[in-house]
C-alpha positions as CSV (number, residue, x, y, z in Angstrom):
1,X,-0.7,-2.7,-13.5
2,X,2.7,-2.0,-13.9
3,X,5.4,-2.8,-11.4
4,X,8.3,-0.1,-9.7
5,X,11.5,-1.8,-9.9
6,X,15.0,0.0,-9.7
7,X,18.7,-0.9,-10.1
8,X,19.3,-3.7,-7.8
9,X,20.2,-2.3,-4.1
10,X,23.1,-2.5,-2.3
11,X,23.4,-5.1,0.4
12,X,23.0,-2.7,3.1
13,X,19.4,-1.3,1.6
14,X,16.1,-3.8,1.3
15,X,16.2,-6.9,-0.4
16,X,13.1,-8.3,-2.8
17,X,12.2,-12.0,-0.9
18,X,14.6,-14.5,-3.2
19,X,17.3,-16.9,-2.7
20,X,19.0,-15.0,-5.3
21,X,19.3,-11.6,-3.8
22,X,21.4,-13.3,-1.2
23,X,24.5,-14.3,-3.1
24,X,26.5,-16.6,-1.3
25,X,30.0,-15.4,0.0
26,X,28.6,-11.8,0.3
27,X,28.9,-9.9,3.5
28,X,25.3,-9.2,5.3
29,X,26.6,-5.4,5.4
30,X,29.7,-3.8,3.7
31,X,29.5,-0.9,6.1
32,X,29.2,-3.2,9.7
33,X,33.2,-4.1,11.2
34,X,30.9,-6.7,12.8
35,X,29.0,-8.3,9.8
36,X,32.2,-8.2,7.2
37,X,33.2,-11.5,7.5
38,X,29.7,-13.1,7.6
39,X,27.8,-15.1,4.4
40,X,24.7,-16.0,3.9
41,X,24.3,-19.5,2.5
42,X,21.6,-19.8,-0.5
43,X,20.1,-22.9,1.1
44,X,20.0,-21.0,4.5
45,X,17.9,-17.7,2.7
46,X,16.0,-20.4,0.9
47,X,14.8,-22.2,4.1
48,X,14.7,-18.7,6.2
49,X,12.2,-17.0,3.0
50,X,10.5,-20.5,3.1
51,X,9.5,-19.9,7.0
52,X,9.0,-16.0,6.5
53,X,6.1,-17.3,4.1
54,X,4.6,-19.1,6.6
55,X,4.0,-16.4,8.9
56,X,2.0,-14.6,5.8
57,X,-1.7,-13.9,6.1
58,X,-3.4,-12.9,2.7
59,X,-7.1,-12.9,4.1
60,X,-5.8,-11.1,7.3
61,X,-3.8,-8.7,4.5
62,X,-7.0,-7.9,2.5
63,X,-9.4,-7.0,5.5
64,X,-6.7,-4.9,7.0
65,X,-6.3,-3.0,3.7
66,X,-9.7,-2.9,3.0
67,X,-10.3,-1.2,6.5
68,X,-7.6,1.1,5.7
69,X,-8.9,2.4,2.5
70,X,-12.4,2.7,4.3
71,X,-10.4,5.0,6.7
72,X,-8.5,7.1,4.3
73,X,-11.7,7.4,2.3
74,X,-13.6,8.7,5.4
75,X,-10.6,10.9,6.6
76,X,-10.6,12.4,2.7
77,X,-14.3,13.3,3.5
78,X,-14.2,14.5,6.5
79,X,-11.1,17.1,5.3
80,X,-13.2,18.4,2.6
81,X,-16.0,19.2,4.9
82,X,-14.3,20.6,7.4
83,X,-11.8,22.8,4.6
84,X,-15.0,23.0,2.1
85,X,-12.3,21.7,-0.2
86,X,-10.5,18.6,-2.0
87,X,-7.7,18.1,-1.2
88,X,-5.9,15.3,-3.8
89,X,-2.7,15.0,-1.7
90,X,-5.1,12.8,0.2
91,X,-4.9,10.2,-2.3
92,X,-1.5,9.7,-1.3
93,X,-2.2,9.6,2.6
94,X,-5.2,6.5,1.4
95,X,-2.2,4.5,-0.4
96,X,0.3,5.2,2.5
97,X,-2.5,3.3,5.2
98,X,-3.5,0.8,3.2
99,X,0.1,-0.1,2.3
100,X,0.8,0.1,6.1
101,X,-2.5,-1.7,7.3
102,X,-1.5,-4.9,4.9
103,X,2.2,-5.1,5.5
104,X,1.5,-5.2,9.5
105,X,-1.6,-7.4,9.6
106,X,-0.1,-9.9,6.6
107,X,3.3,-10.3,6.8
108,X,3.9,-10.9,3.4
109,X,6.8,-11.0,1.7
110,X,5.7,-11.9,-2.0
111,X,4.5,-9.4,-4.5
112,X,0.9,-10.6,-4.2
113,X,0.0,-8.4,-1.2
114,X,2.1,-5.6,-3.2
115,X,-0.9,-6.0,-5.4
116,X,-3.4,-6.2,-3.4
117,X,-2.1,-3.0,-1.4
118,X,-2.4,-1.1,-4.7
119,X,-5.7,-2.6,-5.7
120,X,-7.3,-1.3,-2.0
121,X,-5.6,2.2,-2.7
122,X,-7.6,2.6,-5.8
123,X,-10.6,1.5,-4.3
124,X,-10.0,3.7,-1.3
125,X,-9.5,6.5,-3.6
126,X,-12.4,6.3,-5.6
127,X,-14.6,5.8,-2.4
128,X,-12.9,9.4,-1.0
129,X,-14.0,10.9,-4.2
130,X,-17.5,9.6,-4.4
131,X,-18.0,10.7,-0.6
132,X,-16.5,14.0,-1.4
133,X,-18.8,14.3,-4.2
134,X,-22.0,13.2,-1.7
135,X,-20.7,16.4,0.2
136,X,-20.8,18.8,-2.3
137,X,-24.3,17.5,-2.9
138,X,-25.7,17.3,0.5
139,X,-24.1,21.1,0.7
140,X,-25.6,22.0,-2.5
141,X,-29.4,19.9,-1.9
142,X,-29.3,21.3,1.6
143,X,-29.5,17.5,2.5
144,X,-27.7,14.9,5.3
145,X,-25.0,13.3,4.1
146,X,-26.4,10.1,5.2
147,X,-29.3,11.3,3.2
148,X,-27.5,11.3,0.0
149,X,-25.5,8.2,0.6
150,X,-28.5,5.8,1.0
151,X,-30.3,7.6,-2.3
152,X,-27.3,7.5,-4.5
153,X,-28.2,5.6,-7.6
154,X,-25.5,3.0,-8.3
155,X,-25.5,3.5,-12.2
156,X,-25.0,7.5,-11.7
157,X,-21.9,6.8,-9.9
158,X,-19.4,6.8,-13.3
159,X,-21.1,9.4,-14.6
160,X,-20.3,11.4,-11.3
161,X,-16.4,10.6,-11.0
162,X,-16.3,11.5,-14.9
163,X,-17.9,14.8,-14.5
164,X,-15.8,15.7,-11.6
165,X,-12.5,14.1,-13.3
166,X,-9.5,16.0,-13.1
167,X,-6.5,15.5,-14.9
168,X,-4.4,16.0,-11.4
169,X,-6.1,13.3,-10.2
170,X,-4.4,10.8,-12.1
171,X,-1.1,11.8,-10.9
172,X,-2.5,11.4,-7.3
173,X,-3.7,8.1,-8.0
174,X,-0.4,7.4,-9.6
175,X,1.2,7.6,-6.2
176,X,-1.3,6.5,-4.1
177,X,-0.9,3.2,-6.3
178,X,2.7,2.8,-5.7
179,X,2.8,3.2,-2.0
180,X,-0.3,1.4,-1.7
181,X,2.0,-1.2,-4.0
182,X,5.6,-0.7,-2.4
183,X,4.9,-0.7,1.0
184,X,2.5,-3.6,1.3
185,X,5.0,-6.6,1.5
186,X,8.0,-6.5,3.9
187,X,11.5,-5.3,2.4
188,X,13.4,-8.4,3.3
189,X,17.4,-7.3,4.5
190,X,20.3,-9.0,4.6
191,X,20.9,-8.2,8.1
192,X,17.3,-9.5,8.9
193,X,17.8,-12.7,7.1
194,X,21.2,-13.6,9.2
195,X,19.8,-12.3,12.7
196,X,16.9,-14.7,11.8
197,X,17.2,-18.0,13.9
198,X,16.7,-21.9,12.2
């Protein structure tokens, strides 16, 4: 999976978790009167990234997701009945609460749960499509949901999601990724870093 990066930030915006995004004799804000004449030490950011990773949970991070992306699948299901139609822009709304649900419960700070986030917004995506596709049939069959769930055959599963593949999809997907991705590990500042006691 590839990974979003930009042009470096400026010291005021969020900071990837590294020594080296801390450079040494640079103010913790250019725009704070207050901060101007403070630096951040590299050894300092070291030891204070070093504790931050201690406070990470991966396990905790994965569950949380995975109960996220259980959520935003049900909620995707739930829309479509109610609306009687898919709506993709819910993709997005699965990779938003995943990303949200493994920042908060892990902590993490390292690209890992970046990764992880992502990986549950696929999954959660795929399970809102199947369960919209168990609507349609339950509509169709004149059957209960619950019904169609427990008799769907495993192996006919790919071959649903291809027949109902849209091209638009991928572009939902797309971004549920990223968020799922971006906003899964905590955007480390400057500020946060110096406030942070030893």
């Amino acid at each position: 999976m590839s990974q979003f990066h930009s042009e470096p930030p400026p010291s005021h915006e969020p900071m990837p978790a590294t020594p080296a995004s801390v450079p040494a004799g640079r103010s913790a804000s250019s725009h704070s009167p207050q901060t101007q004449t403070q630096t951040l030490d590299p050894n300092r950011v070291a030891f204070l990234l070093e504790q931050m990773r201690t406070e990470q949970n991966l396990l905790l991070a994965t569950l949380a997701g995975t109960a996220g992306a259980l959520l935003g699948a049900s909620a995707w299901a739930v829309v479509t009945y109610l609306t009687n139609y898919q709506i993709g822009w819910m993709a997005v709304g699965i990779g938003f609460l995943v990303g949200f649900m493994v920042r908060a419960a892990g902590k993490g700070i390292d690209p890992v749960y970046g990764a992880v986030g992502a990986a549950l917004s696929v999954l959660g995506c795929v399970a809102g499509n199947l369960l919209t596709i168990c609507i349609a049939i339950s509509q169709q069959q004149q059957m209960p949901l619950l019904e169609v769930i427990t008799r769907l055959n495993p192996a006919a599963i790919p071959q649903l999601m291809v027949a109902t593949f849209h091209p638009m999809d991928l572009l939902f997907y797309g971004i549920a990724v990223y968020y799922g991705y971006k906003l899964s590990f905590r955007q480390v500042t400057q500020e946060e870093l110096a406030a942070r006691p030893t």
